[in-house]
KEZARO-40671 format. One record per residue (C-alpha): residue in three letters; x, y, z. Coordinates in nm, 3 decimals. Example, Ala and Ser with C-alpha at 12.3 -4.5 7.8 and 13.67 -1.06 7.14 Angstrom:
<semars>
<semar><type>ALA</type><X>1.230</X><Y>-0.450</Y><Z>0.780</Z></semar>
<semar><type>SER</type><X>1.367</X><Y>-0.106</Y><Z>0.714</Z></semar>
</semars>
This chain:
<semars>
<semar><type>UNK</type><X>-0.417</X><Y>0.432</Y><Z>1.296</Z></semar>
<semar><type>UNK</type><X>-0.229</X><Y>0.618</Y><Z>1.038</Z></semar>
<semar><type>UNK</type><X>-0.417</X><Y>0.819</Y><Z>0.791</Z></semar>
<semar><type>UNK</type><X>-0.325</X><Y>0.763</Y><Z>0.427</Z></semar>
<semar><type>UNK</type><X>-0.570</X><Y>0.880</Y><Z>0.162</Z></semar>
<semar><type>UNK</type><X>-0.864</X><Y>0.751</Y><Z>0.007</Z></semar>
<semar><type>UNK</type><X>-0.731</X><Y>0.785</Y><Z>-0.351</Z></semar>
<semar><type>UNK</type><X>-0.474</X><Y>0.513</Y><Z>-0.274</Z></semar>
<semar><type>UNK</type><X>-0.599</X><Y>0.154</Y><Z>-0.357</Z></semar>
<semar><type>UNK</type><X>-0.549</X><Y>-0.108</Y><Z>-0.107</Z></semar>
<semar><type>UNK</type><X>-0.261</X><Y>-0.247</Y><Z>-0.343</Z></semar>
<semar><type>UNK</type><X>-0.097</X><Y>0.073</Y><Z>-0.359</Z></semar>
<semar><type>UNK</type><X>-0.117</X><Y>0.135</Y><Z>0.032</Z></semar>
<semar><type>UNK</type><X>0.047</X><Y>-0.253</Y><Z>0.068</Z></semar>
<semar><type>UNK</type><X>0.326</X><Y>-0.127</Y><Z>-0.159</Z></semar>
<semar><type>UNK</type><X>0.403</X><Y>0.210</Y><Z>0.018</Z></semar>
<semar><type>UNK</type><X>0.355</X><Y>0.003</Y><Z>0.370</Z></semar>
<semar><type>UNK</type><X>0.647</X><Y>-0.239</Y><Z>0.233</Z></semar>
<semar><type>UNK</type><X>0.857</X><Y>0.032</Y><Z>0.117</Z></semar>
<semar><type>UNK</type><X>0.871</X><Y>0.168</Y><Z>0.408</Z></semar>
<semar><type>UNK</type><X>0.886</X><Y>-0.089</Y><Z>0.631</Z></semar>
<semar><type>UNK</type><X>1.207</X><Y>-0.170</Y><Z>0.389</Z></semar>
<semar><type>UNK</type><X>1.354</X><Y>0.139</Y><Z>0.490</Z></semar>
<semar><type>UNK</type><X>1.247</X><Y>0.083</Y><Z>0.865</Z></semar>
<semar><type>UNK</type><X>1.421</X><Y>-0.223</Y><Z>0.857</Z></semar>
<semar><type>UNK</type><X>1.759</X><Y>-0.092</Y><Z>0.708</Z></semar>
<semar><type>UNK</type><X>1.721</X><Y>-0.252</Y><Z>0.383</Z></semar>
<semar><type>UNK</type><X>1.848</X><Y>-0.100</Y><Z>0.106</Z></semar>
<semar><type>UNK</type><X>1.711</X><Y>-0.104</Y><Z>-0.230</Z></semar>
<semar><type>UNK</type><X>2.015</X><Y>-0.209</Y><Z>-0.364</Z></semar>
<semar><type>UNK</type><X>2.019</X><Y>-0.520</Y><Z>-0.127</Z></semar>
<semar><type>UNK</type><X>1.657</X><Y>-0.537</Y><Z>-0.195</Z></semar>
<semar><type>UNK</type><X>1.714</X><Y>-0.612</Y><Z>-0.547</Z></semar>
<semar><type>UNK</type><X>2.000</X><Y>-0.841</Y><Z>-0.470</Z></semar>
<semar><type>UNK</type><X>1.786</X><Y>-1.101</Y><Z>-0.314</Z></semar>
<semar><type>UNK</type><X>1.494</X><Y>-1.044</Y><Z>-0.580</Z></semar>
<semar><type>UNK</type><X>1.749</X><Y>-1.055</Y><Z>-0.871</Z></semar>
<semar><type>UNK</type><X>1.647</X><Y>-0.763</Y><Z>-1.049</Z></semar>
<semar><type>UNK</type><X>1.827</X><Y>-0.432</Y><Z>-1.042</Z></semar>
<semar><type>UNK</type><X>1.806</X><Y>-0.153</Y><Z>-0.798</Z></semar>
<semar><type>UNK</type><X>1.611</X><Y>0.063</Y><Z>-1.058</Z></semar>
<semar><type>UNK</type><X>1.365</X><Y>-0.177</Y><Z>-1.093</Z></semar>
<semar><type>UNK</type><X>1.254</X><Y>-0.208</Y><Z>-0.737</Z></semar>
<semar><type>UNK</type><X>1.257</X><Y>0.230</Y><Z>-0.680</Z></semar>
<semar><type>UNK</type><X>1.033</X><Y>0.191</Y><Z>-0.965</Z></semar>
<semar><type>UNK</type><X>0.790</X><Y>-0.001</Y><Z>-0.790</Z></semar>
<semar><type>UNK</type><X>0.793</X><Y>0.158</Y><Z>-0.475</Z></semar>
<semar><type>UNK</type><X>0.793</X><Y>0.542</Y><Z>-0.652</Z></semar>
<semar><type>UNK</type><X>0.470</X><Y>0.414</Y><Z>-0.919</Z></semar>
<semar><type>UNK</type><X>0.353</X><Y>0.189</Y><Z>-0.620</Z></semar>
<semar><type>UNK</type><X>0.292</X><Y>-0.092</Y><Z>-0.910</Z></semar>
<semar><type>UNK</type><X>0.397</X><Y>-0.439</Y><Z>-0.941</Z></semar>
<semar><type>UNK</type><X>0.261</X><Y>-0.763</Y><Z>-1.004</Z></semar>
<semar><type>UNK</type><X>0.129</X><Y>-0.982</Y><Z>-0.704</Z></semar>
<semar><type>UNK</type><X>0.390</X><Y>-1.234</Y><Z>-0.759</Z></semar>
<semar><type>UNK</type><X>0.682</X><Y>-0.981</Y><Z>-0.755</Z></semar>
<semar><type>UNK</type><X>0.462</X><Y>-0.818</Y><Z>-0.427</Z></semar>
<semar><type>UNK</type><X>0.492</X><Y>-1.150</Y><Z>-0.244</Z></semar>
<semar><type>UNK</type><X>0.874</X><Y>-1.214</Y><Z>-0.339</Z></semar>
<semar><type>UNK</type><X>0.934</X><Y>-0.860</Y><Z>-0.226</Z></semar>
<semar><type>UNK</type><X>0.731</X><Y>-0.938</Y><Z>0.143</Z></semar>
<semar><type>UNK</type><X>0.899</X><Y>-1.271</Y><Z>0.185</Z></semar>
<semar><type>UNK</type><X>1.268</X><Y>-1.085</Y><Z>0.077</Z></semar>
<semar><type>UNK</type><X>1.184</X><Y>-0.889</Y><Z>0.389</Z></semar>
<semar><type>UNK</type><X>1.039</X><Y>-1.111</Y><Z>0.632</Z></semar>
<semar><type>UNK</type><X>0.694</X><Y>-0.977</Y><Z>0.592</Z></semar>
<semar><type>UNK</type><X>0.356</X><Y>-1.133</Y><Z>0.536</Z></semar>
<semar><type>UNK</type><X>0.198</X><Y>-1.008</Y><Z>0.253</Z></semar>
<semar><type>UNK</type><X>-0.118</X><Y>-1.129</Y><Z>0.366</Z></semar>
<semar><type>UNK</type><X>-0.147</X><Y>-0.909</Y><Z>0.720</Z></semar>
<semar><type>UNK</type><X>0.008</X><Y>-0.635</Y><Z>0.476</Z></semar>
<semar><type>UNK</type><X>-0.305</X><Y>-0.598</Y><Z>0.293</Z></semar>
<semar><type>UNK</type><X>-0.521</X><Y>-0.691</Y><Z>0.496</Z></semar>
<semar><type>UNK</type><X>-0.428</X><Y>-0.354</Y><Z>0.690</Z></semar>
<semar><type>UNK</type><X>-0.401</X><Y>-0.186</Y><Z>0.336</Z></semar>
<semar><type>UNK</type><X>-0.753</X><Y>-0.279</Y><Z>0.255</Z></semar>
<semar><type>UNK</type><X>-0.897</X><Y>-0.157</Y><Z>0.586</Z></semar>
<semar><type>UNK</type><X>-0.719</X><Y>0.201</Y><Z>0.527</Z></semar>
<semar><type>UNK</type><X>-0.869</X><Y>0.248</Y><Z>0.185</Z></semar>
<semar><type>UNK</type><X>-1.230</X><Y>0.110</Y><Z>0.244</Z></semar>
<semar><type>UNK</type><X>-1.392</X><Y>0.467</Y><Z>0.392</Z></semar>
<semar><type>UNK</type><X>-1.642</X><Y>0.411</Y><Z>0.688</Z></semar>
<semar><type>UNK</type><X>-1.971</X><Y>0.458</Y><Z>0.686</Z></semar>
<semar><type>UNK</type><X>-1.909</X><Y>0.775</Y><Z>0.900</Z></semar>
<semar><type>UNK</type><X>-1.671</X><Y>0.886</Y><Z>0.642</Z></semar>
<semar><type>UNK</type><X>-1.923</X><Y>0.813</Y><Z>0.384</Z></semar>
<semar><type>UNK</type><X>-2.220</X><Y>0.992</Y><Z>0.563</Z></semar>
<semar><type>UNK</type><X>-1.961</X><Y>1.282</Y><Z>0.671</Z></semar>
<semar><type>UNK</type><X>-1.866</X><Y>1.315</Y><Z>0.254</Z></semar>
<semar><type>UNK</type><X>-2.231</X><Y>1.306</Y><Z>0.160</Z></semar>
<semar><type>UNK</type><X>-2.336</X><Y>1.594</Y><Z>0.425</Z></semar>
<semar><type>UNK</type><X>-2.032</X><Y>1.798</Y><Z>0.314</Z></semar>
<semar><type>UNK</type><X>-2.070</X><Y>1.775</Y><Z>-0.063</Z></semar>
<semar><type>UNK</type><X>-2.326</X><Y>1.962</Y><Z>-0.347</Z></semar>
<semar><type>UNK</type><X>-2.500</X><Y>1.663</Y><Z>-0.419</Z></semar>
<semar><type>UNK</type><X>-2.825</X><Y>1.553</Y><Z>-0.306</Z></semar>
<semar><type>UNK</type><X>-2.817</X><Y>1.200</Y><Z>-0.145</Z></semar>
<semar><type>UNK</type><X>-3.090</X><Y>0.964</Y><Z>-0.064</Z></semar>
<semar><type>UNK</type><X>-3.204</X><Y>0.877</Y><Z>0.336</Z></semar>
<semar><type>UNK</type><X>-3.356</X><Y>0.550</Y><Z>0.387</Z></semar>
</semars>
């Protein structure tokens, strides 16, 4: 699985992960935004801020034969830590932590 970090939200992840699988694809963002009807600005925008509404995130899946759905699903699963992680963090860090 490919490591993206923590600091991402699971919407932002989703975003990157359709960006990229734009590119993967061969779509341009120019073509991109000629199916979505907005301009190519608009849509390097929301890739490069990783921001846009859920409605415009679903148009842009669909545009690219993509299910927004599996998309985040797989972007929530990269930006919810494990408990390992978690426990790993704790041990590493300055602050005390509580065992149960």
């Amino acid at each position: 699985m490919e490591k993206i970090s923590t600091t991402l939200t699971a919407g932002q992840i989703a975003i990157e992960t359709i960006a990229r699988l734009a590119g993967a694809k061969g779509v341009t963002r120019e073509t991109l935004a000629k199916q979505l009807g907005i301009t190519r600005q608009t849509v390097t925008s929301r890739f490069r801020t990783r921001s846009m509404s859920l409605d415009d995130y679903i148009d842009t899946c669909r545009a690219l034969d993509l299910n927004p759905a599996e998309i985040l699903d797989r972007a929530t699963k990269l930006a919810t830590p494990t408990l390992p992680a978690v426990i790993k963090e704790a041990l590493q860090g300055d602050r005390p932590f509580a065992v149960f």
